[in-house]
N, C-alpha and C positions, 0 to 999 in steps of 0.2 A: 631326618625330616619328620616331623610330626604331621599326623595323617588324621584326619576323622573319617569313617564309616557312614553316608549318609544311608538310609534305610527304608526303603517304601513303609510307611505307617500303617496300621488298621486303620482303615477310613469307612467301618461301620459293620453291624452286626450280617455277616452272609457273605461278605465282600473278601475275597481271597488274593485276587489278584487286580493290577491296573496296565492298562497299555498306556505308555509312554508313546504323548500325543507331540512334544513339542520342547526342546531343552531352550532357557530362557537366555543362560548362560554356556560360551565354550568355552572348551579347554584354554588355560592361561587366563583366563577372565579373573577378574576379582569380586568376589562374591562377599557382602555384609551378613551379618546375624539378622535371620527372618526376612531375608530378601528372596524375592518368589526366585527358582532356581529352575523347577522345571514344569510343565503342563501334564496332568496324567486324566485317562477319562476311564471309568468304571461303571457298570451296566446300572450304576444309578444317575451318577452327575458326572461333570467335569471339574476338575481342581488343580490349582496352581499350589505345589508344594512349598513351602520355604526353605531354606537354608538351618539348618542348624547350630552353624558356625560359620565365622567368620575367616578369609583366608581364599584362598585361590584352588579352582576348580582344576584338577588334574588328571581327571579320567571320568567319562561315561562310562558304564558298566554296559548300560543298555542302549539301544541303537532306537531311533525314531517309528514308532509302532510295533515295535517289539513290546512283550507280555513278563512282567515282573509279578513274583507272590510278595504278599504281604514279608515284611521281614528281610526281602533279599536287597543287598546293597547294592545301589541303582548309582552312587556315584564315589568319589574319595575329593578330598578337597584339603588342600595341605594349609598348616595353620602356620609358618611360620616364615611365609612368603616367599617359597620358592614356585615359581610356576615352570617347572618343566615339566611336561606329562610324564606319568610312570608308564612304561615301556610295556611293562605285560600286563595283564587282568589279574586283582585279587582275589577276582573270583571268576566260576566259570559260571556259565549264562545255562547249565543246565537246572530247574525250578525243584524246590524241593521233591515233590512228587516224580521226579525222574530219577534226582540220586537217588531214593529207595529203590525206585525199578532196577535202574541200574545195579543195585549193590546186590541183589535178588536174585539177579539174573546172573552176575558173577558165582555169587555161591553155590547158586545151582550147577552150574559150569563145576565149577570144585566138588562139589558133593561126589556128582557122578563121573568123575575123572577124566572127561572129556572135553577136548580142546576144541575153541569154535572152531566152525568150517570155514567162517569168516576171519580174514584178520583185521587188527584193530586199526593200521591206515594201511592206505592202499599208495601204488604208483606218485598218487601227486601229493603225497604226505598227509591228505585229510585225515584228523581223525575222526573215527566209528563208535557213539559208546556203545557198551552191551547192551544196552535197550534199543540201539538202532541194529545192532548186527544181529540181535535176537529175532525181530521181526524180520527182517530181511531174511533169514535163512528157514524161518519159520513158512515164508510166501514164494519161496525159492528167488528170491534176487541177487545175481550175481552180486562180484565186486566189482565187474566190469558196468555194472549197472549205477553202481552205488558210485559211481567215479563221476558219471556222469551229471547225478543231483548239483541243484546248487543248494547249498544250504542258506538259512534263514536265520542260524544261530550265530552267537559272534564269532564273526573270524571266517563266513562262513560254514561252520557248523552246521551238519546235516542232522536236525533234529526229529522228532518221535513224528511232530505233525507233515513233515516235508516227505518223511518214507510212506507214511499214509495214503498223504494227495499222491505221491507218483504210485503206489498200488492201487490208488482206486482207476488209477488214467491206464495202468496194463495192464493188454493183452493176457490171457491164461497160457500161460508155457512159454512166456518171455517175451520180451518185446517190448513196443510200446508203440499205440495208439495214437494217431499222425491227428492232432484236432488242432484246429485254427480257435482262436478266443473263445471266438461263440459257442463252439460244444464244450468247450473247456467242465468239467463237473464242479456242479459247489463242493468245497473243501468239507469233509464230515466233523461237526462240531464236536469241541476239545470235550465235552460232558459225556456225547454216545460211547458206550464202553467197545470196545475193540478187540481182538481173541489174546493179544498180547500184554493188555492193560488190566483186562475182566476176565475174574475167575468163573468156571463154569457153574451153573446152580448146585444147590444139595442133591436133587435128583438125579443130576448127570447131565443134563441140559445145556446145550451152550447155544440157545435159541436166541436169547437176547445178546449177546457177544460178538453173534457173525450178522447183524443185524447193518447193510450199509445204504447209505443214498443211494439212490438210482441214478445212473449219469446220464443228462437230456440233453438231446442234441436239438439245437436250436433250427427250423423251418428257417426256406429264403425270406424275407423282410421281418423276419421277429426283430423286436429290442431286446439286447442284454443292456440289462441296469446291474451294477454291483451293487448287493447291497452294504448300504453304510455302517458303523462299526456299533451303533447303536442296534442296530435292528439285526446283527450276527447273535450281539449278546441277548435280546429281546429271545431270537428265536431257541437260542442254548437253554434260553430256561426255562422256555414253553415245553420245550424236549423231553429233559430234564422232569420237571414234574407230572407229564403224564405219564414218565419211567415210573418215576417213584411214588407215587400216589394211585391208586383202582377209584375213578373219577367215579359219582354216583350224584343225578341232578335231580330235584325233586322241585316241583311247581306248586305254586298258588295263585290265585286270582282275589285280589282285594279291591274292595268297592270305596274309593279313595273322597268322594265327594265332599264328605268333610270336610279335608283337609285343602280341594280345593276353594272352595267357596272363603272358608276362613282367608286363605291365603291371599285371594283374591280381594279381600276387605282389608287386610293390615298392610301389605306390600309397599305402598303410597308413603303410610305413615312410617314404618318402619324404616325406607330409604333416605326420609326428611329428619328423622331421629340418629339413626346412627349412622350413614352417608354410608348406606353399603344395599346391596341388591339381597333381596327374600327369594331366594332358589326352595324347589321341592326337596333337592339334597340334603341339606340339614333335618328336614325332618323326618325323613326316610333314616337317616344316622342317627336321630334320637332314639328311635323305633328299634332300631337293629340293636344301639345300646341296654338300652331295657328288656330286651330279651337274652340279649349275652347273659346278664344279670341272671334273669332265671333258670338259663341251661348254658352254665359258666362250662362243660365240656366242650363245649364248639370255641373258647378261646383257650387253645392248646395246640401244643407243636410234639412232633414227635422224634427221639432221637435215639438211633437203635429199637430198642425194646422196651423202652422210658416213654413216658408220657407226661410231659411239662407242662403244669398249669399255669398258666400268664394273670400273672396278680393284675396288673395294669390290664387297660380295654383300650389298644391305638388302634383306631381304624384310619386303614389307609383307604386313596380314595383313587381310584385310576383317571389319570389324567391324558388324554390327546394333545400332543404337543403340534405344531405348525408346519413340524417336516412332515407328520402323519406317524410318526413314533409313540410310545406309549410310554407314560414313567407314572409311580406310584406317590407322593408324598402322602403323610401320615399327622393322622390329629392323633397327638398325643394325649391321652386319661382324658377322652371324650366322657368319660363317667362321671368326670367332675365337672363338667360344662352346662351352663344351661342354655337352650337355644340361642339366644346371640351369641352365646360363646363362640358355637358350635358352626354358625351361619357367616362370621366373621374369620376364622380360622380357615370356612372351603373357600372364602372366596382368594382371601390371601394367599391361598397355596395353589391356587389354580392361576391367581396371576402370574406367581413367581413360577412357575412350570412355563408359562407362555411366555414367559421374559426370561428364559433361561437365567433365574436366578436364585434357584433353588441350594441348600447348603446342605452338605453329608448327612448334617443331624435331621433335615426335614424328609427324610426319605428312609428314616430308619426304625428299627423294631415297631413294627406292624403287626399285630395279632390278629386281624380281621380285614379282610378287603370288599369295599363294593365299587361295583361300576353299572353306570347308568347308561346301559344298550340305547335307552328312549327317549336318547337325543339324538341320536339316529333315525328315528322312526322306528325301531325294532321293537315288536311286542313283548320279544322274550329271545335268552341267550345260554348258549351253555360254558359259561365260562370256565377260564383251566385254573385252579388253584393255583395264590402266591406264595410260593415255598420259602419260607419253610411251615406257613400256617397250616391249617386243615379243610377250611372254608371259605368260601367266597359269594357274594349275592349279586345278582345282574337285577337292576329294575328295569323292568319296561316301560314304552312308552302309554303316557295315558291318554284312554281313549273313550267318550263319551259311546255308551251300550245300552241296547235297551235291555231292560232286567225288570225283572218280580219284585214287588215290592210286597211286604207284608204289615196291616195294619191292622187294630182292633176292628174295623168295620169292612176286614176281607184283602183280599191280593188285586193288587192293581199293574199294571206294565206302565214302566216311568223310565226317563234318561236318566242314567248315572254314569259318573266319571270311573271308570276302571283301569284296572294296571297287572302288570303279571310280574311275580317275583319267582326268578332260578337262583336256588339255593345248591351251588356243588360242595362237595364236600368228601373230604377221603376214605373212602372207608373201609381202611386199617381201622380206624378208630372211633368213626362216626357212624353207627348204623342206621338203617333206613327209620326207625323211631324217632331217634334223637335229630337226624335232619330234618325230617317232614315235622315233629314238631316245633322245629325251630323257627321254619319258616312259615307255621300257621302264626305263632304266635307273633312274631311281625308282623302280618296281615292284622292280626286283633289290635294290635294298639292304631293303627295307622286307623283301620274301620272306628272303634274307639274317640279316635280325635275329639277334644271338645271345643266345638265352634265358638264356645263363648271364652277362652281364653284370650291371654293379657299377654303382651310383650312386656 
């Protein structure tokens, strides 16, 4: 029987893995070439994958919200129209990053000549890989313990996350801790390292390792809300990069009046010209691109010990979606745009964020992010870098101040439109110079504005 390999795709630059939201097609079905086959959603978008071949669907690998890596084969589909399901899994549902663990932890076992304490199944046949029996014996959990899990992996399969949540829910010196829903602990996200995942630092430190959620027990009348699968992956990678990035915010305050007043005169014409809305964003994006320009170190990503200069300038632009979720889409070589490019492009992509109809490519390689706190009302924000960039700018909102004015015939106090800009930035790589002056020189072009320009 002729077999095809169907294969989770890369579906974009950072994206590793997708949860399997919804299979289109079951088993026995008959599936065409390029016909959507299954739904998967990814901490950027949701996508409906296609088929690769044609032929009849004969195994899910993966089970409905379960987590596939890029790469691993998520179905088999026989091409030569037998539709009976194949009986066993061609593969097991552990993610690459486990078989290493696992393989690791085997020859460690080998190395030192010693036989786990654990065995590999227990009483009711389950099996244990060595990355679950490792930590288990590492936390003292029986096998009488581990008999009891329900696993999450196929088949049941007691996986690396499911030994986790039940260590986080027990008791010290065995047991386990009787909670109804509502104390139930949030699950600690697949990114935070763990003592059995994460090696201890060079110093000897294993400070960040044994680092876990607090478990809150929920007051009489609280609400539990789970949160949605969007906002799990939201918060892994807020986590995530203020692991891996030493955050450092540095402020400006720019005297924006220019650019309102201008604004305030073209707006009209500009929506009767090209049928599109004159936002502050685009110009605040131009600004931020003309300074990338001059201190092209702030469009850089870091990897290991390398430091990757980004030829292109995509600034992505942080979007509030309608659930109150956050997604990023991305103006591509904003450097080659000139303002309607650029004011055309935010509005587009902030549509399609609110119309959930954003596509893999609109959400990808981002070298700079900003987000505009000052449509909230917020003055000023200390935003957490989009990783894998280096920097990010929060504008604030603008706020008519009285201020000094200075002219040839002396200093006057006058109303002026004003705004605060937070520049974060990592600084592995970005010192306090090269931030602060990154972020004056923003403020210069923006103060700068010429009110007599031309759309």
């Amino acid at each position: 029987m002729a077999q095809i390999e169907i294969r989770l795709p890369k579906m974009g630059e950072s994206v590793t893995e997708a949860t399997i939201t919804n299979w289109l097609k079951n088993i026995g079905d008959s599936v065409a070439l390029d016909e959507p086959l299954v739904e998967v959603a990814t901490d950027k978008v949701d996508n409906e994958l296609p088929s690769e071949a044609a032929g009849v669907l004969v195994q899910q690998l993966f089970a409905k919200d379960q987590v596939a890596q890029v790469g691993d084969v998520i179905a088999i589909i026989s091409t030569d129209g037998d539709s009976a399901p194949v009986s066993a899994p061609v593969t097991t549902q552990a993610t690459p990053v486990e078989v290493v663990a696992e393989t690791v932890v085997a020859a460690q076992t080998l190395a030192n000549g010693q036989a786990p304490v654990l065995e590999k199944s227990g009483d009711s046949g389950k099996f244990y890989s060595p990355l679950v029996r490792s930590i288990a014996e590492k936390e003292g959990v029986s096998m009488a313990e581990l008999e009891t899990l329900g696993g999450s992996g196929l088949g049941g399969r007691v996986t690396k996350k499911d030994i986790l949540s039940y260590i986080d829910t027990r008791v010290e010196g065995g047991g386990v801790t009787v909670a109804t829903p509502a104390a139930a602990p949030v699950q600690q996200p697949a990114s935070t390292p763990t003592p059995a995942a994460a090696p201890a630092a060079s110093n000897g430190s294993s400070f960040l390792s044994n680092i876990k959620e607090p478990v809150v027990t929920a007051n009489p009348g609280d609400e539990i809300i789970e949160m949605d699968r969007m906002r799990k992956l939201i918060a892994d990678h807020m986590v995530m990069s203020t692991h891996v990035s030493p955050h450092v915010t540095s402020y400006v305050e720019a005297d924006v009046t220019n650019i309102v007043n201008w604004r305030n005169k073209m707006k009209k014409d500009f929506e009767k010209r090209e049928g599109e809305n004159l936002t502050f964003t685009p110009i605040f994006m131009e600004a931020i691109v003309k300074a990338i320009k001059d201190f092209p170190m702030i469009n850089v990503s870091v990897s290991g010990t390398s430091i990757i200069k980004r030829k292109d300038i995509n600034i992505g632009m942080a979007t509030a979606l309608p659930s109150g979720n956050l997604i990023v889409p991305v103006i591509k070589n904003a450097d080659r745009m000139n303002l309607t490019g650029i004011a055309k492009s935010v509005n587009e992509l902030a549509r399609n964020a609110r119309d959930g109809k954003l596509k893999p490519e609109d959400i990808q390689g981002g070298t700079y992010t900003v987000t505009n706190v000052g449509t909230f009302g917020n003055v000023m924000g200390t935003p957490i870098i989009n990783q894998p960039q280096v920097a990010i700018m929060a504008l604030g909102a603008i706020r008519k101040m009285p201020a000094v004015i200075e002219t040839a015939h002396g200093d006057f106090i006058g109303i002026r439109h004003k705004m605060f800009l937070s520049h974060s930035y990592d600084h592995r790589v970005v010192d306090g110079a090269l931030g602060g002056q990154f972020v004056r020189r923003v403020a210069d072009y923006l103060e700068q504005f010429d009110v007599n320009r031309e759309l």
